[in-house]
N, C-alpha and C positions, 0 to 999 in steps of 0.2 A: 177499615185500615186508616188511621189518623197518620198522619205526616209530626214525626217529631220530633222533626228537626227544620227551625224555622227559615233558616238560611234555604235549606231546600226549596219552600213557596217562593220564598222571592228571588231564588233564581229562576224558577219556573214564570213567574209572573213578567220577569224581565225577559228571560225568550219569549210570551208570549207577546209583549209589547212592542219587542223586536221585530219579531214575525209579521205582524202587523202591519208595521211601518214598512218593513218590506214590501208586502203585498200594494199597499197603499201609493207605494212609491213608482211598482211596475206596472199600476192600474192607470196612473197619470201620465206617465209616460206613451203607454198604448197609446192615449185617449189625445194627448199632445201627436203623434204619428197619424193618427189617423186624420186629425183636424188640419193637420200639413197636407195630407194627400187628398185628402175632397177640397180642400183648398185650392192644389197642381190641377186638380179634376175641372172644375170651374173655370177656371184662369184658361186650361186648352181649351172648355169648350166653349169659354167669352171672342175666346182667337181664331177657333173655325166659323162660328157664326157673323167675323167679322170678313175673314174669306170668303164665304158668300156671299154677299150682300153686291 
């Protein structure tokens, strides 16, 4: 089944670019979240290890 209509590829090509970015976008974000909170993580446990001492 050939595509024969070329507007159609390159709107596909463009959702898929889209999509992408998307993804790309929600993968760095996590990855920024996550590096904030083992960051919080650290930080409290630099704080109780100073309570103790």
């Amino acid at each position: 089944m050939s595509n024969s209509n070329p507007n159609d590829a390159e709107l596909e090509q463009q959702r898929a670019e889209s999509a992408t970015a998307a993804l790309k976008s929600q993968t760095e974000n996590n990855h920024t979240e996550e590096s904030e909170a083992a960051a919080d993580r650290i930080a409290d446990n630099l704080e109780d290890a100073k309570k103790d001492k």
